[in-house]
Backbone as CSV, one residue per row, in Angstrom:
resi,resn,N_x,N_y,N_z,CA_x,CA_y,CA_z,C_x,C_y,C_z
1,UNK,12.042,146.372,53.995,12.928,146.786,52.904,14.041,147.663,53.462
2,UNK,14.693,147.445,52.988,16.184,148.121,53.782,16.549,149.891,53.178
3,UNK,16.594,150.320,53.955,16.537,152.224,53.097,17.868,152.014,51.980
4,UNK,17.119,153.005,51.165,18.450,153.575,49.620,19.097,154.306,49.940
5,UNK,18.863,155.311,50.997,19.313,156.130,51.123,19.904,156.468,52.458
6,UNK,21.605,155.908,53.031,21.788,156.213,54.227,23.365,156.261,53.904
7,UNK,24.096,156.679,55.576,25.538,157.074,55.679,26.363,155.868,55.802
8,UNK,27.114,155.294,54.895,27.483,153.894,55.387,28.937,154.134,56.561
9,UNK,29.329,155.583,56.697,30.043,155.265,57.977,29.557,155.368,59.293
10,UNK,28.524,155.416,58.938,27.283,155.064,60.330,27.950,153.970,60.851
11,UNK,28.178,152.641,60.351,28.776,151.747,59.991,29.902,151.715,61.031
12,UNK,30.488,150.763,62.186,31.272,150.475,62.619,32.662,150.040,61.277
13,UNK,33.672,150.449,61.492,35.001,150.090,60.530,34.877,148.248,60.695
14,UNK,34.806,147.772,61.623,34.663,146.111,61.606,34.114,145.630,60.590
15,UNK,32.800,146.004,60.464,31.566,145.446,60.338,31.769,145.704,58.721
16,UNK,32.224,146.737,58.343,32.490,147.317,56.649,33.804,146.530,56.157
17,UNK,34.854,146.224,57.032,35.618,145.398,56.537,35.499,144.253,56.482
18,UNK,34.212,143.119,57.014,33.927,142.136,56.729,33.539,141.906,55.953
19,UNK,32.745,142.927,54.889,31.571,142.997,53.719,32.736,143.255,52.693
20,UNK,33.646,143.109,52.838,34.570,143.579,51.534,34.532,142.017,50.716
21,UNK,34.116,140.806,51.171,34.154,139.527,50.759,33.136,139.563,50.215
22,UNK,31.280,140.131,50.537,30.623,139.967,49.396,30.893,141.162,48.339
23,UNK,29.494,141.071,47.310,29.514,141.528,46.167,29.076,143.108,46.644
24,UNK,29.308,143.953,46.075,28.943,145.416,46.358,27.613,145.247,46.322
25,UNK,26.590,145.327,45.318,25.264,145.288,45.232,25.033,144.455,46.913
26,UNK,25.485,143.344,47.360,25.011,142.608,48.176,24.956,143.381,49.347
27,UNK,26.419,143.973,49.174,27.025,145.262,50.755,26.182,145.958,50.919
28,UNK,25.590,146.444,49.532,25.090,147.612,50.228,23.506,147.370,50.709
29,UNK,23.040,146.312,50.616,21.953,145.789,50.835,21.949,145.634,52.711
30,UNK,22.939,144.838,52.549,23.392,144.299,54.035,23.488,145.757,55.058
31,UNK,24.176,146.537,54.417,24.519,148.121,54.962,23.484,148.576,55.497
32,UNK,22.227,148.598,54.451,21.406,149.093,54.791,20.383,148.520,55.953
33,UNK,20.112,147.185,55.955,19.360,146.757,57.091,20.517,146.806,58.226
34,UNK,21.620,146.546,58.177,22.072,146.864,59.325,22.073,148.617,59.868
35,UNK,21.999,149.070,59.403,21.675,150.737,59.972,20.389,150.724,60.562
36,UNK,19.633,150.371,59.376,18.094,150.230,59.813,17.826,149.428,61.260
37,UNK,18.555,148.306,61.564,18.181,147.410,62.409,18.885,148.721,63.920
38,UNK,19.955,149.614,63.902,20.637,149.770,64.771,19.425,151.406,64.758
39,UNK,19.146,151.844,64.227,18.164,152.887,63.995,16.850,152.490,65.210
40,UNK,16.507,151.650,65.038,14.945,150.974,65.047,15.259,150.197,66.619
41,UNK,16.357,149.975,66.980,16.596,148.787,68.001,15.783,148.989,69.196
42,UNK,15.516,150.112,69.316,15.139,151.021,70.948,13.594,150.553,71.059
43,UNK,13.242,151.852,69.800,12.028,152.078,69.546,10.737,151.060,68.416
44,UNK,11.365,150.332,68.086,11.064,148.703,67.556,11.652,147.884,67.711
45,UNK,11.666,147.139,68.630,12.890,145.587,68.492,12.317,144.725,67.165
46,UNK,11.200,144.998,67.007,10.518,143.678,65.803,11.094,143.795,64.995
47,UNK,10.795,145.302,64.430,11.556,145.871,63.326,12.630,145.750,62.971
48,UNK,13.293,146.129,63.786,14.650,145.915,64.270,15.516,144.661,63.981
49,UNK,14.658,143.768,64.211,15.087,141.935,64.737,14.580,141.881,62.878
50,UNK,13.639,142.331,61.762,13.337,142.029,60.953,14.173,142.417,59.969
51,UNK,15.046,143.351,60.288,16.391,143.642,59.393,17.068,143.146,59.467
52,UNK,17.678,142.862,61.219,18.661,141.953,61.010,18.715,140.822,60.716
53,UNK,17.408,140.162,60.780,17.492,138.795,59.925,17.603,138.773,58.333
54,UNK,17.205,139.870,57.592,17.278,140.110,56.420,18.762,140.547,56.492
55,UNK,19.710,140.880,56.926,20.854,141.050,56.909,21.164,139.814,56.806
56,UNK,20.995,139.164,57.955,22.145,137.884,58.286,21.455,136.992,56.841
57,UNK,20.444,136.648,56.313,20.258,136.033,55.068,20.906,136.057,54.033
58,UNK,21.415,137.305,53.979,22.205,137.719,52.813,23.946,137.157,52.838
59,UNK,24.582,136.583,53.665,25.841,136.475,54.305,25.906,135.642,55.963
60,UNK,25.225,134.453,55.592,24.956,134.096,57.109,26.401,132.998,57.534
61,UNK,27.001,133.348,56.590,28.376,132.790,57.332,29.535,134.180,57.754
62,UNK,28.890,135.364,57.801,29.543,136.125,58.350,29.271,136.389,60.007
63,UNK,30.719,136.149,60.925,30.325,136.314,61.882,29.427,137.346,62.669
64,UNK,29.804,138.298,62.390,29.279,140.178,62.267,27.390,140.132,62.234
65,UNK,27.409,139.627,61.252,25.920,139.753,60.541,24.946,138.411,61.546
66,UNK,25.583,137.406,62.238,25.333,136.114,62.919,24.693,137.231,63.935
67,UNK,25.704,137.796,64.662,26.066,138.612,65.930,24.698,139.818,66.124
68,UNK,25.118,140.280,65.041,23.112,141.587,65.119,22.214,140.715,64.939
69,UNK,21.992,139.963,63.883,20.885,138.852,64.230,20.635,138.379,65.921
70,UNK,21.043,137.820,66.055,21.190,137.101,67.757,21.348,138.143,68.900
71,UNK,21.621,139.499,68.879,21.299,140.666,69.286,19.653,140.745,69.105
72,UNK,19.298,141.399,67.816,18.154,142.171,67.343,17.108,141.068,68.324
73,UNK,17.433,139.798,67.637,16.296,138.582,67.967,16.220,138.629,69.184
74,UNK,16.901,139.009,70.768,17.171,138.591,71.801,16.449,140.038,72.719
75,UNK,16.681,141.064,71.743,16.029,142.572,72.255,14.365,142.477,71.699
76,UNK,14.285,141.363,70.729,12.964,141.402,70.397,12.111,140.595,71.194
77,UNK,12.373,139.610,71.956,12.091,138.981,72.953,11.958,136.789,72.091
78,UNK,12.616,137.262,70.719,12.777,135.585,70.044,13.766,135.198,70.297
79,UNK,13.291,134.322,71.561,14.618,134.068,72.053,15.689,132.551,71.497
80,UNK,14.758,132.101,71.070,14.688,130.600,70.328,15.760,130.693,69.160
81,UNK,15.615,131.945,68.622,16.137,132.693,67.148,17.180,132.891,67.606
82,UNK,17.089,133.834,68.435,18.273,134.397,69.108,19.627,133.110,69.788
83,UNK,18.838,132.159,70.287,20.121,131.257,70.616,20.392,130.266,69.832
84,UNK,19.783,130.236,68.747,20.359,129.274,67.197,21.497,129.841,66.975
85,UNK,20.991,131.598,66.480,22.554,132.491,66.534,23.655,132.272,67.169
86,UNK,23.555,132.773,68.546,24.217,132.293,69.590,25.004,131.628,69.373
87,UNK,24.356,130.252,69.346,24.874,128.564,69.630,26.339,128.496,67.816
88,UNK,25.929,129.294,66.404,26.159,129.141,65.987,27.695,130.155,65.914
89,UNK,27.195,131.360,66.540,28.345,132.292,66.683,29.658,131.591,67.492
90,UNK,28.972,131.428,68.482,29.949,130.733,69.586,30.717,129.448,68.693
91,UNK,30.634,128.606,67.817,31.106,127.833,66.799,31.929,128.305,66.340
92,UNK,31.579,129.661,65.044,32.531,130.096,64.060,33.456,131.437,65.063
93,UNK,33.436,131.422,66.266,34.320,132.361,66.674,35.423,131.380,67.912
94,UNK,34.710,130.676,68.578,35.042,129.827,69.852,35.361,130.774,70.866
95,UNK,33.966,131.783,70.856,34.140,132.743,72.045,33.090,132.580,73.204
96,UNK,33.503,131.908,73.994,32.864,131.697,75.332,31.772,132.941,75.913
97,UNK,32.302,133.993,75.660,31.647,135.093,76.375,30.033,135.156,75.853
98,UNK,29.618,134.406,74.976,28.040,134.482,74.368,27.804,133.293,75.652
99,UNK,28.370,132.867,76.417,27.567,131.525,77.610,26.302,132.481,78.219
100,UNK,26.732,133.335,78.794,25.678,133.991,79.675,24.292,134.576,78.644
101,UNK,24.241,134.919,77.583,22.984,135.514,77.055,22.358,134.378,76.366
102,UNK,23.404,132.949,76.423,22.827,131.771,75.716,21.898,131.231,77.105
103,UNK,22.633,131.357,77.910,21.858,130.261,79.237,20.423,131.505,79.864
104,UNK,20.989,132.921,79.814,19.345,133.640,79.581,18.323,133.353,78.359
105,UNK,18.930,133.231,77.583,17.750,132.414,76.470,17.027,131.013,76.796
106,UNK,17.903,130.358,77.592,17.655,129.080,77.521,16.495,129.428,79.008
107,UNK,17.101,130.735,79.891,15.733,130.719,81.205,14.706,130.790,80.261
108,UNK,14.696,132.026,79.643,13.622,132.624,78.929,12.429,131.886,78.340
109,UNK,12.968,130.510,77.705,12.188,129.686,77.083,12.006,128.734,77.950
110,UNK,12.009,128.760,79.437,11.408,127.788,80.254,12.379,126.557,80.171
111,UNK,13.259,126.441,80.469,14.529,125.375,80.193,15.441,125.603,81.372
112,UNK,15.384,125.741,82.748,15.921,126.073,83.716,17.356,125.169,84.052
113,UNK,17.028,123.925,83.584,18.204,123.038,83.917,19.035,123.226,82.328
114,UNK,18.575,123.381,81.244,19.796,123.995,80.218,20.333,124.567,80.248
115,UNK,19.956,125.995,81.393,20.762,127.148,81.398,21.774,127.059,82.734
116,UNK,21.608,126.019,83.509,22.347,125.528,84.402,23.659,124.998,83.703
117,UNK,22.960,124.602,82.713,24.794,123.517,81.937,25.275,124.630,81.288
118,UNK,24.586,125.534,80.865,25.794,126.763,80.489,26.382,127.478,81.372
119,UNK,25.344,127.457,82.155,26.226,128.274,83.547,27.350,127.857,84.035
120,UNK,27.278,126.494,84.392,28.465,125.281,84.751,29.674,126.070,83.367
121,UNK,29.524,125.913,81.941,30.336,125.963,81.007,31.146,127.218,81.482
122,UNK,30.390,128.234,81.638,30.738,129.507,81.898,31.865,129.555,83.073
123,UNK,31.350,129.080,84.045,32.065,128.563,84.898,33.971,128.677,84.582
124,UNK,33.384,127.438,84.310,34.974,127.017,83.754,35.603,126.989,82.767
125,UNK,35.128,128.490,82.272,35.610,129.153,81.029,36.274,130.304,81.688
126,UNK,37.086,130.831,80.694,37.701,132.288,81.257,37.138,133.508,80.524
127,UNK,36.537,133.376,80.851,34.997,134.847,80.856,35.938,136.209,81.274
128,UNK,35.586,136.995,80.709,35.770,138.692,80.693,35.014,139.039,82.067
129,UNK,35.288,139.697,82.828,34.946,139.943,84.238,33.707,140.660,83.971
130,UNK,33.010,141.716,83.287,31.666,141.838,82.189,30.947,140.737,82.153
131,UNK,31.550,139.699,81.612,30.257,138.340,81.317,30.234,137.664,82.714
132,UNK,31.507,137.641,83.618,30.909,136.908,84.752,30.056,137.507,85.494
133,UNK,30.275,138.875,85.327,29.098,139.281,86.030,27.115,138.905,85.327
134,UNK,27.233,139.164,84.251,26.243,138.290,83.415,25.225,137.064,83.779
135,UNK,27.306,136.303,83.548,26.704,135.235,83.993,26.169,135.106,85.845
136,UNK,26.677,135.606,86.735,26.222,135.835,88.074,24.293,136.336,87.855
137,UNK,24.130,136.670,87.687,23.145,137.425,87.454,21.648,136.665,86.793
138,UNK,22.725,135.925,85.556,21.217,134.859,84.853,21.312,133.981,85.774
139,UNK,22.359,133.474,86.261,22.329,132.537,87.645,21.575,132.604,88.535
140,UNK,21.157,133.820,89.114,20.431,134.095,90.270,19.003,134.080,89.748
141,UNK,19.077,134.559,88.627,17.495,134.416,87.946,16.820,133.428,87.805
142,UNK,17.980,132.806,87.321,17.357,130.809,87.173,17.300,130.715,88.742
143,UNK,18.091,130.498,89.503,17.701,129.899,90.844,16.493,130.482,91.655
144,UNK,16.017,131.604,91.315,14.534,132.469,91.437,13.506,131.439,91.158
145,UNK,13.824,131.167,89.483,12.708,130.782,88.869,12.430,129.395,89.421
146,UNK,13.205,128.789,89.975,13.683,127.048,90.137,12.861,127.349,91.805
147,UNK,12.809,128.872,92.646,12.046,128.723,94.142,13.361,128.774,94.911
148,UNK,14.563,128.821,94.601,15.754,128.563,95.146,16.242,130.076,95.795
149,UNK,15.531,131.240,96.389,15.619,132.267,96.439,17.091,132.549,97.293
150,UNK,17.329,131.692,98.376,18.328,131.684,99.169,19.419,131.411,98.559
151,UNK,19.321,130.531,97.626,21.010,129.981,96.563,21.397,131.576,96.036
152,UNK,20.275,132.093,94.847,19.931,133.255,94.628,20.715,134.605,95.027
153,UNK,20.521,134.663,96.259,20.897,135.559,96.916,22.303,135.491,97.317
154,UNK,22.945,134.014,97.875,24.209,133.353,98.018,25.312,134.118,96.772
155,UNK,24.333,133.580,96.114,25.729,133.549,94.693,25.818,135.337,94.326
156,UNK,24.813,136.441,94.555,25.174,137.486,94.192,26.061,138.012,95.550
157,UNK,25.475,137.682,96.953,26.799,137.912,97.247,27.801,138.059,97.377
158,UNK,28.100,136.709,96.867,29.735,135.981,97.149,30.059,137.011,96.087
159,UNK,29.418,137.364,94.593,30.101,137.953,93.642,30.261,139.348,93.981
160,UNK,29.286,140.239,94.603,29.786,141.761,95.417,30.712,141.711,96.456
161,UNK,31.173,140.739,96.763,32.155,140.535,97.983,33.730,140.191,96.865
162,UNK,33.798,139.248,96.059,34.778,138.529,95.379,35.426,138.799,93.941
163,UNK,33.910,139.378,93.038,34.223,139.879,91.683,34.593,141.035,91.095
164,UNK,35.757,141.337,90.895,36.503,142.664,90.057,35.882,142.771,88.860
165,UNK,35.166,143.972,88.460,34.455,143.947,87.012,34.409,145.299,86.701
166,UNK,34.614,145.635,85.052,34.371,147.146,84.923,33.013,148.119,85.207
167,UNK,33.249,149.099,85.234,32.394,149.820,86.416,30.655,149.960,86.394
168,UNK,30.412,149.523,84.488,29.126,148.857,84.283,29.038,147.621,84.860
169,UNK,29.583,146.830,84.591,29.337,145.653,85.042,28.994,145.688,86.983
170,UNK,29.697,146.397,87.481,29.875,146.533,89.105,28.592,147.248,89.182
171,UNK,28.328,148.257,88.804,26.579,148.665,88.645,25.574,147.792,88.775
172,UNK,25.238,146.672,87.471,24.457,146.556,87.657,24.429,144.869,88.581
173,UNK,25.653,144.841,89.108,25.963,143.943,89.809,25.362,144.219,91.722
174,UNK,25.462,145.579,91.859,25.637,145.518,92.900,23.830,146.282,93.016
175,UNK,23.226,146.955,92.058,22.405,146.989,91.677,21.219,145.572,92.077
176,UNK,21.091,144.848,91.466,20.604,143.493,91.781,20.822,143.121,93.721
177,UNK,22.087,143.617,93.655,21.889,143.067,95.419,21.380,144.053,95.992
178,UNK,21.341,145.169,96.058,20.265,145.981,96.118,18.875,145.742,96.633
179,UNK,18.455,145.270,95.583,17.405,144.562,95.045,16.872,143.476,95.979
180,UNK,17.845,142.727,96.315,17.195,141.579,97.109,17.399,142.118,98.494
181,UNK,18.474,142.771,98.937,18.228,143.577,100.759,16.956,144.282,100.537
182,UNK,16.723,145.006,99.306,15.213,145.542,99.531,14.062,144.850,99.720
183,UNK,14.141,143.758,99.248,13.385,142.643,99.212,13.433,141.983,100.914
184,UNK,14.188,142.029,101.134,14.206,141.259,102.739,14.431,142.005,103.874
185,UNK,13.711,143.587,103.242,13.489,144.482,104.236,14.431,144.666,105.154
186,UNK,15.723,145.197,104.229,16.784,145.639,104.589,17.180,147.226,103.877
187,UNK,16.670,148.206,104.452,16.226,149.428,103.337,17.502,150.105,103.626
188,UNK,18.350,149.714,104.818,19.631,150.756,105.101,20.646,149.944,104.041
189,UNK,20.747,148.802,103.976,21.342,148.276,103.440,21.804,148.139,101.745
190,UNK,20.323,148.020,101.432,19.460,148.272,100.100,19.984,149.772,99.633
191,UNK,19.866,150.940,100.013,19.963,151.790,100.181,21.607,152.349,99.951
192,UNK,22.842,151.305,100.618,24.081,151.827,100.475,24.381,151.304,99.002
193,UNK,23.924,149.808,98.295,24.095,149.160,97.530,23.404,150.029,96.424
194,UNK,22.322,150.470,96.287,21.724,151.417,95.286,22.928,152.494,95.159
195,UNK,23.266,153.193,96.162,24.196,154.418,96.264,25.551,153.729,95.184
196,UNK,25.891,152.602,95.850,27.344,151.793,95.198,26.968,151.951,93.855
197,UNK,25.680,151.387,93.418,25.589,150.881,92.173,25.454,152.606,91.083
198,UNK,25.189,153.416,91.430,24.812,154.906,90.950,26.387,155.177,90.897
199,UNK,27.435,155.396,92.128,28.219,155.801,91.640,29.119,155.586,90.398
200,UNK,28.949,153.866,89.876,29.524,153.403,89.218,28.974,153.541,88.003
201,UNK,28.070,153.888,88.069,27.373,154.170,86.972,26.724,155.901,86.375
202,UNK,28.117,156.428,85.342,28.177,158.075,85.448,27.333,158.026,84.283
203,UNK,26.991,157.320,83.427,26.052,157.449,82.502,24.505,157.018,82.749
204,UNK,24.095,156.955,84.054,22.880,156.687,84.611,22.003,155.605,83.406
205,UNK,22.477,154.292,83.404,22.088,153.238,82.682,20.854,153.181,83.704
206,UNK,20.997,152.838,85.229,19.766,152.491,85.554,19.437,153.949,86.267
207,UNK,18.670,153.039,87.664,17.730,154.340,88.331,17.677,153.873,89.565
208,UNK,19.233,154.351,89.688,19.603,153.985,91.099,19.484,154.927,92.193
209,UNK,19.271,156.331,91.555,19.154,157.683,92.410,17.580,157.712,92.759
210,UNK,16.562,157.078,91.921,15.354,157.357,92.186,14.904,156.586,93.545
211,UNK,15.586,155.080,93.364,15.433,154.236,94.059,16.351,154.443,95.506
212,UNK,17.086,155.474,95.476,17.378,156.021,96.639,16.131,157.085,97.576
213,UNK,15.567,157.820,96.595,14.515,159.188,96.758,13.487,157.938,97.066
214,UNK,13.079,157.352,96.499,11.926,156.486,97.303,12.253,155.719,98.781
215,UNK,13.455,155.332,98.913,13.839,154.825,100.180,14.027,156.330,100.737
216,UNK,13.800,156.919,100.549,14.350,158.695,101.437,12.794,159.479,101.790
217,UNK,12.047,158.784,101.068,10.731,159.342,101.114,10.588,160.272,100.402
218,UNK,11.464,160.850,99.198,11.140,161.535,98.201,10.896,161.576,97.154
219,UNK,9.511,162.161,96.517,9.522,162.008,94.752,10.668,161.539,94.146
220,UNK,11.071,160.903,93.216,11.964,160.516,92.409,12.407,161.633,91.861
221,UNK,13.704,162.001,91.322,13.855,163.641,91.029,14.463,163.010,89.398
222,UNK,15.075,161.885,89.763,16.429,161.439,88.221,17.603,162.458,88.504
223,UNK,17.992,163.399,89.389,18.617,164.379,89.793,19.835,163.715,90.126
224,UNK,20.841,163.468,89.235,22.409,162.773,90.457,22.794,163.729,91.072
225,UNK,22.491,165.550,91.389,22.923,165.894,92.113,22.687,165.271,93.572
226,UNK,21.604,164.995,93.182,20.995,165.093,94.797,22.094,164.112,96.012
227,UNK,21.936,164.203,97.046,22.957,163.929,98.046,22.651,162.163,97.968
228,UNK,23.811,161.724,98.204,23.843,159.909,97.943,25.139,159.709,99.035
229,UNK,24.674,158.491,99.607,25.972,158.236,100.030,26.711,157.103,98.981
230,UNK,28.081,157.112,99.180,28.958,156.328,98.651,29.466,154.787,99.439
231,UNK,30.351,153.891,99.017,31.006,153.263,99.739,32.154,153.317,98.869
232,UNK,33.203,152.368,99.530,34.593,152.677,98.544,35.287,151.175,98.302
233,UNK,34.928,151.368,97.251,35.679,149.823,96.767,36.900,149.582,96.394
234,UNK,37.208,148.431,95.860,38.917,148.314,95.769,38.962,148.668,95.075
235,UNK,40.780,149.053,93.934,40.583,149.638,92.929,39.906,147.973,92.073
236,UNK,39.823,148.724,91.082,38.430,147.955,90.133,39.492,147.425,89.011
237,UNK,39.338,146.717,87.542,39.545,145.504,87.118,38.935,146.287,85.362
238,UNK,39.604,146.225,84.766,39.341,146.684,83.285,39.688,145.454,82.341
239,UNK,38.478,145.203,81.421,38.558,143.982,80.603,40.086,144.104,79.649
240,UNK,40.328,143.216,79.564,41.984,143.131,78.478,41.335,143.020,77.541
């Protein structure tokens, strides 16, 4: 049931000017599971995913309401749900940039060569330097899952060597390669790429400093003071 009682400028300005097309009684219905769903997202995805489908019911030809649905469903781990959304958003908007969380849905549900043809789509789409990194990323996952560990590794290269992306995106980009020098017992290496991926990342999304203190032989602290080395990249690439 969606709360009676909440702030509707909680409310992104977008999202309130789309609801001006239904009926008030309906808005404020919608209002409310969408708060609820953005409340709950962390600490319940079910929950979470159970508003926003009660949202998107109410107005499911609104793009907005498509969009938290296919969110909520995708943090809840329904992924099936989640790329009906998807598949349908990407329709009423003709925005390419949903390729990459469609072709992770499509790993997710054991469909390795579906998420290949989105990948291909993605490809040769003009993707936001954000989603190519995305898409780089479900790429390497599928080629994991497929035993292809060496392709895998290929393609995140080429993209820490080639791809300009904003400074999340370069995180958890360079993050992942990280990941695999650690993996192939490359800890100096592993080690500068963790450092890369921390600096770029001032809101400590991941736990790239800990994963330095364990390659250092120290307790994990979560401390960004602590001493890191850097590397220095080109200047960097901001989405238009």
């Amino acid at each position: 049931m969606a709360p009676l009682d909440f702030d509707e400028k909680a409310l992104p300005a977008a999202v309130r000017a789309e609801l001006r097309g239904v009926s008030a009684d309906t808005a404020h219905i919608i209002e409310g599971h969408l708060v609820a769903a953005a409340e709950l997202l962390d600490e319940d995805p079910a929950l979470a995913n159970a508003h926003a489908q009660a949202a998107r019911r109410r107005a499911p030809r609104l793009p907005v309401l498509r969009e938290v649905a296919a969110e909520a469903a995708y943090q809840a781990g329904e992924y099936a749900s989640a790329l009906n959304d998807y598949r349908a958003l990407r329709r009423m908007t003709g925005n390419d940039n949903f390729l990459p969380v469609m072709a992770d849905c499509e790993r997710a549900l054991g469909r390795p060569q579906a998420a290949l043809r989105l990948i291909r789509e993605g490809e040769a789409a003009g993707l936001s330097p954000s989603q190519r990194v995305e898409l780089v990323l479900v790429q390497a996952g599928v080629r994991r899952d497929l035993g292809q560990r060496d392709e895998a590794v290929r393609v995140v290269r080429y993209a820490v060597k080639n791809l300009k992306a904003p400074t999340e995106a370069t995180a958890r980009l360079h993050y992942a390669y990280a990941e695999m020098l650690l993996e192939d017992g490359d800890t100096a290496g592993a080690r500068t790429w963790f450092a890369s991926a921390d600096k770029h990342d001032p809101a400590n999304f991941l736990d790239s400093q800990d994963r330095i203190d364990i390659i250092d032989g120290r307790e994990p602290s979560g401390d960004p003071a602590d001493d890191m080395i850097f590397i220095d990249d080109e200047s960097e690439e901001t989405d238009q």
